[in-house]
C-alpha positions in Angstrom: 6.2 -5.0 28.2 10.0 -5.6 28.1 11.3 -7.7 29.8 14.3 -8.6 29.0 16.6 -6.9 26.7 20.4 -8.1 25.2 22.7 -5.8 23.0 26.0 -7.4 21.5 28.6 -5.2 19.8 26.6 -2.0 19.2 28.2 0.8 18.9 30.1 1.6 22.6 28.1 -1.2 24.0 30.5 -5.3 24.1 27.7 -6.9 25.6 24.7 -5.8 27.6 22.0 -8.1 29.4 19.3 -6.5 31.8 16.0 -7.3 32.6 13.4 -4.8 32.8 10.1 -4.4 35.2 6.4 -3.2 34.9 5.9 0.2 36.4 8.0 3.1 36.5 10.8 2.4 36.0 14.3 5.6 35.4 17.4 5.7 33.4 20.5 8.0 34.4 23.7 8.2 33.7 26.5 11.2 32.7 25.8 13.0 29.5 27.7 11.2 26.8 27.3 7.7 28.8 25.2 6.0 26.6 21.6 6.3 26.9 21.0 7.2 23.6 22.2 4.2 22.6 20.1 2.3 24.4 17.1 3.7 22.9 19.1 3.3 19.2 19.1 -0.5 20.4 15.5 -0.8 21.2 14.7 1.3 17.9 16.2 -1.3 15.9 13.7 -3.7 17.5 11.4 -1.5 16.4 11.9 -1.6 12.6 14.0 1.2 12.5 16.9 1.3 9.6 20.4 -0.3 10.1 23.7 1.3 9.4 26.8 -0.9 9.3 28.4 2.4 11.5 26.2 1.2 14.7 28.5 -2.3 14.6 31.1 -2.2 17.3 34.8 -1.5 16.3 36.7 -4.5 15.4 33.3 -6.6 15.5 31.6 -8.7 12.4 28.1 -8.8 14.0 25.6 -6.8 16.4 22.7 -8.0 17.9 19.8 -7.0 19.6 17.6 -8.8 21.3 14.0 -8.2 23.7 11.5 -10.4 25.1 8.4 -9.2 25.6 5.3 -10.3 27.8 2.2 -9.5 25.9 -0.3 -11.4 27.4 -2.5 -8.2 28.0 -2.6 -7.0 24.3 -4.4 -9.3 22.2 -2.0 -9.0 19.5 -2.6 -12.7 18.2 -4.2 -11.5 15.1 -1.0 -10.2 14.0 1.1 -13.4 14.5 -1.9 -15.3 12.7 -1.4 -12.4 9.5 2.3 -13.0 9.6 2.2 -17.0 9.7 4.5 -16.3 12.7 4.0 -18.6 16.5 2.1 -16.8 19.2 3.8 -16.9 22.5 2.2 -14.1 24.8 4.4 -14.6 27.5 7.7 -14.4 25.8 7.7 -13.0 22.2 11.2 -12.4 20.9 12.4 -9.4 18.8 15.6 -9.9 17.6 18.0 -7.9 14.7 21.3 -8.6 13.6 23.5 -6.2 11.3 26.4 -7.5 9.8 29.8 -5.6 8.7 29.1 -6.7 4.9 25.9 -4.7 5.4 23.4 -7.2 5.7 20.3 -6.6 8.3 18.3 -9.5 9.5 14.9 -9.6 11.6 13.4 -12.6 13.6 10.2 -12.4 15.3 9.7 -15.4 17.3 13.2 -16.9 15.5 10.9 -16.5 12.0 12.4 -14.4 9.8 10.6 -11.4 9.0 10.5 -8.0 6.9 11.1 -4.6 8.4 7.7 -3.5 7.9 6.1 -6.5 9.7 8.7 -5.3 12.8 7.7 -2.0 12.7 3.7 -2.9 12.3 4.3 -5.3 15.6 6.8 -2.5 17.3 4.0 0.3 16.9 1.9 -2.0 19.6 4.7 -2.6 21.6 6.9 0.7 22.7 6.1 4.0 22.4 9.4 6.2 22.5 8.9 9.7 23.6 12.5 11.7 22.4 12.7 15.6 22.8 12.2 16.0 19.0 8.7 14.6 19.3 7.7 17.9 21.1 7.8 18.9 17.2 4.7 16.7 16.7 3.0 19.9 18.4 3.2 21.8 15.4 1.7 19.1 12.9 -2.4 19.2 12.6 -1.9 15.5 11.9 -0.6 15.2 15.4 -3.5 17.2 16.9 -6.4 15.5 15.0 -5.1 12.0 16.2 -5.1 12.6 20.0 -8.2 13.8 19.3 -9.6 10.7 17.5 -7.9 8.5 20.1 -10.4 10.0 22.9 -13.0 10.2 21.2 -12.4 6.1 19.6 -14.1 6.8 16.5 -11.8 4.4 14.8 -14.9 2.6 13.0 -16.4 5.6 11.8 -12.9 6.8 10.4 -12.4 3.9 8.8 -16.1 3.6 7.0 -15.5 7.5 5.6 -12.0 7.0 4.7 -13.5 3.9 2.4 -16.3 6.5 1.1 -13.8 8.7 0.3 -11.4 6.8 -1.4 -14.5 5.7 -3.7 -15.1 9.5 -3.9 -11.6 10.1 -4.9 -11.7 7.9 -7.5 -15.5 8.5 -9.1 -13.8 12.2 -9.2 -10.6 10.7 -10.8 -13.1 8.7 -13.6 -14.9 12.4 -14.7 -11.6 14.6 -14.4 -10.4 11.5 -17.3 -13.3 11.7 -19.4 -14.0 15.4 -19.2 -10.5 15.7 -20.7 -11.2 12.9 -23.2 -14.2 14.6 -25.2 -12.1 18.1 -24.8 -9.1 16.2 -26.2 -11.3 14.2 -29.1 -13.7 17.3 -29.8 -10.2 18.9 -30.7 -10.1 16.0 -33.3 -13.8 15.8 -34.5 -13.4 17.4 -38.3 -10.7 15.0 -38.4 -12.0 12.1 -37.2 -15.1 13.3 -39.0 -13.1 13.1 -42.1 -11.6 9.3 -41.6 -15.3 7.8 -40.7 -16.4 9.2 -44.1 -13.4 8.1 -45.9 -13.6 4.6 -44.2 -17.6 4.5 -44.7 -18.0 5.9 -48.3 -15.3 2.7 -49.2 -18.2 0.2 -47.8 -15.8 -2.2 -45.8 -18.0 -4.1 -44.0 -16.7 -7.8 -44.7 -13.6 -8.7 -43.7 -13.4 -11.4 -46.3 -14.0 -9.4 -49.1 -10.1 -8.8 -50.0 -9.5 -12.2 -50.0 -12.5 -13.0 -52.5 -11.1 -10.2 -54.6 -8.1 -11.0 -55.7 -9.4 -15.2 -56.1 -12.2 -13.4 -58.2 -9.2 -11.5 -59.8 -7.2 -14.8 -60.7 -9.9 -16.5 -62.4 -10.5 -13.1 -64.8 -7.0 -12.5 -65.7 -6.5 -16.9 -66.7 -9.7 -17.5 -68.0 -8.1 -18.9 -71.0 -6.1 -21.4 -68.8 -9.2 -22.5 -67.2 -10.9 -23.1 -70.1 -8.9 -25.2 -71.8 -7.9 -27.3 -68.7 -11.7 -27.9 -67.9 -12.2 -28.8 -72.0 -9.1 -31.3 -71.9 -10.7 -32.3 -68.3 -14.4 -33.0 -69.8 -12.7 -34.7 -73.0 -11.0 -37.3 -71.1 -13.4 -38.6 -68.9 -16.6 -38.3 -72.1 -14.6 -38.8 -75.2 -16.7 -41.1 -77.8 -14.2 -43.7 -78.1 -11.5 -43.3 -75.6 -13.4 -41.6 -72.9 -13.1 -42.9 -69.2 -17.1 -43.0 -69.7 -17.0 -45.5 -72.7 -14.3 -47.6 -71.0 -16.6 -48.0 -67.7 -19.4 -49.2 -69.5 -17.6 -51.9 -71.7 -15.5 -53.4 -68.7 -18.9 -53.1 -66.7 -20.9 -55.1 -69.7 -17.9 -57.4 -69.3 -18.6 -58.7 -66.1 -22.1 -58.3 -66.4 -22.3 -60.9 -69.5 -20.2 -63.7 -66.9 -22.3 -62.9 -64.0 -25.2 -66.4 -64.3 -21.6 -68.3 -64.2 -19.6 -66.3 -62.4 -21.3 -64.9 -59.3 -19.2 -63.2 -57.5 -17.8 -60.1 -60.1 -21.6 -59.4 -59.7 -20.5 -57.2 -56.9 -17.1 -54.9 -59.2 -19.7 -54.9 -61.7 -21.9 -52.7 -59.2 -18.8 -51.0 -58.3 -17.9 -49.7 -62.1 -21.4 -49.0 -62.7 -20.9 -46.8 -59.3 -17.8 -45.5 -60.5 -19.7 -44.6 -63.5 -22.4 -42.8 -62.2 -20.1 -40.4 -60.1 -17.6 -40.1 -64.0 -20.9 -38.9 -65.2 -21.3 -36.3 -62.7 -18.1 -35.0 -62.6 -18.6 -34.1 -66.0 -21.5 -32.5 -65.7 -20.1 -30.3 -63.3 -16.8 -29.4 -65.2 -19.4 -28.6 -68.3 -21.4 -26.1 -66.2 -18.2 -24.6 -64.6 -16.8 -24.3 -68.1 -20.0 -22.4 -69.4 -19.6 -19.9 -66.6 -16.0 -18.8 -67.3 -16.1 -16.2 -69.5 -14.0 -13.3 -69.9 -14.9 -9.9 -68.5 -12.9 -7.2 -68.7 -15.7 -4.9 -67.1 -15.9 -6.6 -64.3 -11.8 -7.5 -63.9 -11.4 -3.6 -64.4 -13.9 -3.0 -61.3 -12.4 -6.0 -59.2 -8.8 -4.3 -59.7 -10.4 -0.6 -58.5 -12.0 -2.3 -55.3 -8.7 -3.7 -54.5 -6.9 -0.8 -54.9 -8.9 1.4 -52.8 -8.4 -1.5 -49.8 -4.5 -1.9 -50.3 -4.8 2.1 -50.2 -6.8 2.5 -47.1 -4.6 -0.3 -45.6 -1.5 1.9 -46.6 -3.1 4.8 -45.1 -4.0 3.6 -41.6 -0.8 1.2 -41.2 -2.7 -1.9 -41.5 -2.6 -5.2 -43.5 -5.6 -6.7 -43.3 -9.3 -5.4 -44.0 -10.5 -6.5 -40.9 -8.3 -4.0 -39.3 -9.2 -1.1 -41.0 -13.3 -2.6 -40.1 -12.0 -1.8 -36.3 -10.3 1.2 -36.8 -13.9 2.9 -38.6 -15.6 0.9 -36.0 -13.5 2.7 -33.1 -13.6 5.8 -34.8 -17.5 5.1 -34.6 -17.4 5.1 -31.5 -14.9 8.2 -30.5 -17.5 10.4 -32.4 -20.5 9.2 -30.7 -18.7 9.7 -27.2 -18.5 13.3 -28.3 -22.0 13.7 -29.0 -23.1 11.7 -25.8 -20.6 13.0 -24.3 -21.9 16.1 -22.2 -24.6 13.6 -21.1 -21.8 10.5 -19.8 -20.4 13.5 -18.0 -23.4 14.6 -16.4 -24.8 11.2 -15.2 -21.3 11.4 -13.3 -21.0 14.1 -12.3 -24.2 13.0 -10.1 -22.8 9.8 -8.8 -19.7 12.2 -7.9 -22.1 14.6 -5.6 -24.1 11.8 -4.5 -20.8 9.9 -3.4 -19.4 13.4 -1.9 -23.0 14.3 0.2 -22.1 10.7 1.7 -18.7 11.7 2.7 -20.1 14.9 4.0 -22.4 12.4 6.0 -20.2 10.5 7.5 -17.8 14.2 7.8 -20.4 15.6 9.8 -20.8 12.6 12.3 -16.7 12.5 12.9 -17.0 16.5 14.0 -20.0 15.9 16.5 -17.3 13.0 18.1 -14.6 15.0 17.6 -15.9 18.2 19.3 -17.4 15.9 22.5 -13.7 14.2 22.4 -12.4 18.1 22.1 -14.0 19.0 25.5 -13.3 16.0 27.3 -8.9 16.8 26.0 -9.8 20.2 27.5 -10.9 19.2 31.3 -8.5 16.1 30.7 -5.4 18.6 30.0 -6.9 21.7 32.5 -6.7 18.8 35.1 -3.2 17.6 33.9 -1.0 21.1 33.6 -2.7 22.8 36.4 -0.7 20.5 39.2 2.4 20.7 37.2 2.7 24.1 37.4 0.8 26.3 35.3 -2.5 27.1 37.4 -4.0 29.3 35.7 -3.7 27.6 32.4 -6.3 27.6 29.3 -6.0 25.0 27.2 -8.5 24.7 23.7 -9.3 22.3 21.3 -10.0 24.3 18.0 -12.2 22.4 15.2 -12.6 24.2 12.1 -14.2 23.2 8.8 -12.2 22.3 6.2 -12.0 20.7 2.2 -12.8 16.9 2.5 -9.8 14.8 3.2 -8.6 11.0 4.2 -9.3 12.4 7.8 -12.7 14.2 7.2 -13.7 17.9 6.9 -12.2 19.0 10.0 -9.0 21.4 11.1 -7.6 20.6 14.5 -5.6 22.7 16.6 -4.6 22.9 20.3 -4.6 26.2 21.7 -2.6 27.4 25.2 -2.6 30.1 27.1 -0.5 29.5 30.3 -2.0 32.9 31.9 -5.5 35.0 31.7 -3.7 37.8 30.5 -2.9 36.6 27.0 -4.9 35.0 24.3 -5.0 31.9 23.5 -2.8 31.3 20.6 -1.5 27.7 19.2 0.4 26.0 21.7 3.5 25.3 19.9 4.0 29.1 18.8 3.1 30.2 22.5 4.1 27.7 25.1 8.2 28.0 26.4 10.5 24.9 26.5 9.1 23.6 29.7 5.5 24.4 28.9 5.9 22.2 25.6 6.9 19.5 27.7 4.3 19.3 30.5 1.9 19.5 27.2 3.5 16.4 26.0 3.6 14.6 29.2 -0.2 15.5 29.8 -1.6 14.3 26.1 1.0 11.0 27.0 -1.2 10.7 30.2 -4.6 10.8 28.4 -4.2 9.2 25.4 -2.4 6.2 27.2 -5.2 5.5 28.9 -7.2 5.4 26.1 -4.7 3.2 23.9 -3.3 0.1 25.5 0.2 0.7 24.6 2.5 -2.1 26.5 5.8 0.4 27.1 6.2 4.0 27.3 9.9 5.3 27.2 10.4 9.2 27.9 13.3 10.8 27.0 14.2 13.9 28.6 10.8 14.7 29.0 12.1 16.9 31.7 13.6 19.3 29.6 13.2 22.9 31.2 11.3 22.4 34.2 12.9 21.1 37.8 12.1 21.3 41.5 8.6 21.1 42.7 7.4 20.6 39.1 9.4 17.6 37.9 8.3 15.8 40.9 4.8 16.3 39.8 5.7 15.3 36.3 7.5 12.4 37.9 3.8 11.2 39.8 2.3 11.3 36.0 4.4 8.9 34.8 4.8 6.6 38.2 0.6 6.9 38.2 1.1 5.5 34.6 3.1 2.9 35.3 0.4 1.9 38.2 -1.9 1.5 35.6 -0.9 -1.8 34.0 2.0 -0.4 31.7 5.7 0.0 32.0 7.0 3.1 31.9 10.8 4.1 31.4 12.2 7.5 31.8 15.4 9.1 31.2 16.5 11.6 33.4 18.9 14.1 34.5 16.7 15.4 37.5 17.0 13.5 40.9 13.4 14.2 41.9 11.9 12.2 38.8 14.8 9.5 39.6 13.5 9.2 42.9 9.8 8.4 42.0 11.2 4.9 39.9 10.4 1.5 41.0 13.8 0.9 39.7 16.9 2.7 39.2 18.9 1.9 36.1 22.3 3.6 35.7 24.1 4.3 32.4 28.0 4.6 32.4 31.1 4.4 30.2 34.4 2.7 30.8 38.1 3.9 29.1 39.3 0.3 28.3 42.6 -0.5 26.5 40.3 -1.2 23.6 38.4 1.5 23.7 35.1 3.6 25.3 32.5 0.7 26.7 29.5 2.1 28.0 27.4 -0.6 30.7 24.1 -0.5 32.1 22.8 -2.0 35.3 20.3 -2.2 37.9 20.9 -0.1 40.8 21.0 -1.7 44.8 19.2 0.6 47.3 22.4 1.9 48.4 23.6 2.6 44.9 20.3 4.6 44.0 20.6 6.7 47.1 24.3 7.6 46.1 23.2 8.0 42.7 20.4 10.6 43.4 22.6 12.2 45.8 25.1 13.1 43.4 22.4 14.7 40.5 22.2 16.7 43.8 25.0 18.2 44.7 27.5 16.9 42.1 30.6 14.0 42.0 31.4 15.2 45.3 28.7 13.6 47.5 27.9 15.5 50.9 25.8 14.1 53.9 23.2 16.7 53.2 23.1 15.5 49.5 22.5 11.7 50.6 19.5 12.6 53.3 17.9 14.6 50.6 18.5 11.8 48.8 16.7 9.2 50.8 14.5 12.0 52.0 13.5 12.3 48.1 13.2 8.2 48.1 10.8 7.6 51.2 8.3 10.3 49.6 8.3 8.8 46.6 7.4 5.4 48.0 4.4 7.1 50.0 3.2 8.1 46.6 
């Protein structure tokens, strides 16, 4: 709960600080005072967006600030996600808007994004404003007060993983059914480029590269010739040879080697160097046996080269190897078209085997939906009849529906506030008034089902008064009995009288401007206060007995 909250320089506000209690707890003040800025205060805390306009006149900074006690909530997983220190008892909320237009948030004096505020905010403070009395005409709306009584947050969350695989088997056959449409639209021609590329017989990506080596030696065979004869001359000539020369200085050494031990070993070494001379030689003879000229063959090697430079042209490639891929891809395209029907087949199975799970799991959420639907219709018959409406009908509608993220089910609360007329959905049925004892009454239930620290209610009183606010006024006290604080804002002295304690909003004409304060009311100054949303600024005797009339019976409550 709140429990302390400080505002600094926002909007009409200089400087607010004003603890807050468990229970029920009221807000009044003057239309125009200021309690809507309040609320725009604790919104901020909330993660709701800045606007350099809410900064006070004249002022470079606003802050707000709350301390919360959340010892009751077992919200220490979230401070453990968001590496931020766990302090139940006092967790601090802070924001701070600058006139340059920078916005700060500090959890625990760690900064933090806006998101991780309004993650945290969603388990802290639940505002209730008139324009959530809209939320009766979403299905959203209706299907989640539903789903809150009947806690089927598990199995929600196992068929919203189904379906998301659903979803995206789906997604994988929609993609490849339009593949083969879109390549069967192409088949002659990619028919046409397979044959091209396979008729030209690419199937080593070397091959261009021995080419045009094989095409150098044909087109210098004369070169080669004669530099392997000049070659073979030199190193086996008769006379002169490198052959003949090794074998003289090796005789040489050989003839001094009784007296002269130790060329023994050079002697080796030229008769070494000899041996590898002589193979040499051999090798440059064969070599030049084998070059010969062919203009056959050169012809051919220049026709093979031609087509690949062609092809390469053709496709936008520059080396064989590519073009290898691109037939080799093309391959492939063609044979998804022919196996194609079959791919789509085998999953189009795994897409209604996925979907008869999520049909499964569908079916299970509608039995818990439609035991949670009749427990919200004796919950809410129980709720509305007190406040006014006794001979109310009040239906939870489940109808089938396509699979979505929420299941196969269509939600809608019906109302009928007399026997006379048939039930028809509440929020194209039910008056001003009605809306909002409908609103107060799912608060009720689903509070007690969610442990929700704060509850603020603005205005929930819109359209009813007398007798009935009262009764709407014991919902919210029994709330706030029931281990949660709940705030209301009020214009009607019989819900004002039911608070634990009295806060009163007001605003000051200062030399510098409008200031609006907030403070907790004395006895004294709650009876004057309720005496005067009776009867008006001019305060009667009558007006303050009723007054303290309306007090003691709210404290026998």
């Amino acid at each position: 709960m709140i429990k302390q909250l400080y505002i600094q320089n926002f909007t009409l506000i200089d400087e607010l600080n004003i603890d807050f209690h468990s229970g029920f707890s009221v807000i009044t003040g003057e239309t125009g005072a200021g309690k809507s800025i309040i609320l725009g205060a604790i919104g901020l805390l909330l993660g709701n967006r800045a606007d350099m306009k809410q900064i006070k006149s004249g002022a470079e900074k606003c802050i707000v600030e709350a301390h919360f006690d959340l010892s009751q909530y077992q919200l220490e997983e979230f401070f453990h996600e968001e590496d931020i220190d766990y302090d139940p008892t006092d967790t601090i909320l802070r924001r701070e808007i600058t006139s340059k237009g920078k916005s700060r948030a500090f959890i625990n004096d760690t900064p933090a994004s806006l998101s991780s505020m309004k993650r945290l905010g969603e388990h802290l403070v639940d505002v209730h404003s008139q324009h959530q009395n809209l939320l009766l005409q979403k299905e959203d709306f209706q299907l989640s007060v539903v789903d809150i009584i009947a806690k089927d947050s598990d199995k929600l969350d196992e068929f919203k993983l189904q379906y998301q695989q659903y979803q995206q088997i789906n997604a994988e056959l929609q993609q490849l059914i339009a593949d083969i449409a879109n390549s069967k639209q192409q088949e002659e021609y990619l028919t046409f480029q397979f044959n091209e590329l396979e008729q030209a017989k690419l199937n080593n990506p070397e091959e261009q590269d021995e080419l045009e080596q094989r095409i150098q030696e044909l087109s210098h065979v004369e070169d080669i010739k004669s530099a392997l004869f000049g070659a073979e001359s030199l190193l086996e000539g008769d006379e002169m040879g490198i052959d003949n020369l090794l074998r003289q200085a090796s005789n040489h050494l050989h003839n001094i080697e009784q007296i002269f031990p130790c060329v023994g070993e050079l002697a080796e070494r030229l008769d070494s160097s000899r041996i590898e001379i002589q193979d040499i030689v051999h090798e440059i003879s064969i070599k030049s046996e084998r070059v010969e000229f062919d203009p056959d063959e050169l012809e051919r090697m220049n026709n093979r080269i031609d087509v690949i430079n062609s092809l390469e042209q053709k496709y936008h490639v520059n080396t064989l190897a590519e073009l290898i891929e691109i037939k080799q891809r093309i391959e492939e395209q063609l044979n998804n078209i022919s196996n194609g029907d079959e791919e789509v087949e085998e999953l189009r199975k795994k897409v209604e085997q996925q979907k008869e799970k999520c049909m499964k799991l569908a079916a299970q959420l509608t039995d818990l939906r439609k035991k949670a639907g009749s427990v919200v219709e004796k919950e809410m018959q129980k709720l509305l009849v007190p406040l006014g409406i006794p001979h109310v009908r009040f239906k939870v509608d489940i109808q089938p529906k396509e699979l979505s993220l929420y299941g196969a089910d269509c939600v809608s609360f019906l109302f009928s506030a007399n026997t006379s007329t048939a039930l028809q959905p509440v929020n194209e049925v039910a008056s001003g008034g009605e809306i909002a004892r409908v609103m107060l009454s799912l608060k009720a239930m689903i509070s007690n089902a969610v442990k929700l620290p704060t509850i603020i209610f603005d205005e929930i009183d819109t359209g009813v008064s007398g007798r009935i606010a009262e009764k709407m006024a014991q919902i919210m006290q029994q709330m706030g009995k029931e281990g949660r604080q709940v705030i209301s804002i009020t214009h009607l002295p019989q819900i004002a009288a039911m608070g634990s304690t009295h806060y009163k909003v007001s605003k000051e004409e200062t030399a510098q401007g409008t200031i609006s304060h907030m403070r907790q009311l004395s006895q004294d100054e709650r009876i004057n206060e309720i005496a005067q949303m009776l009867s008006g600024s001019h305060i009667s005797p009558e007006a303050i007995n009723n007054a303290k009339a309306l007090c003691e019976a709210s404290h026998n409550n």
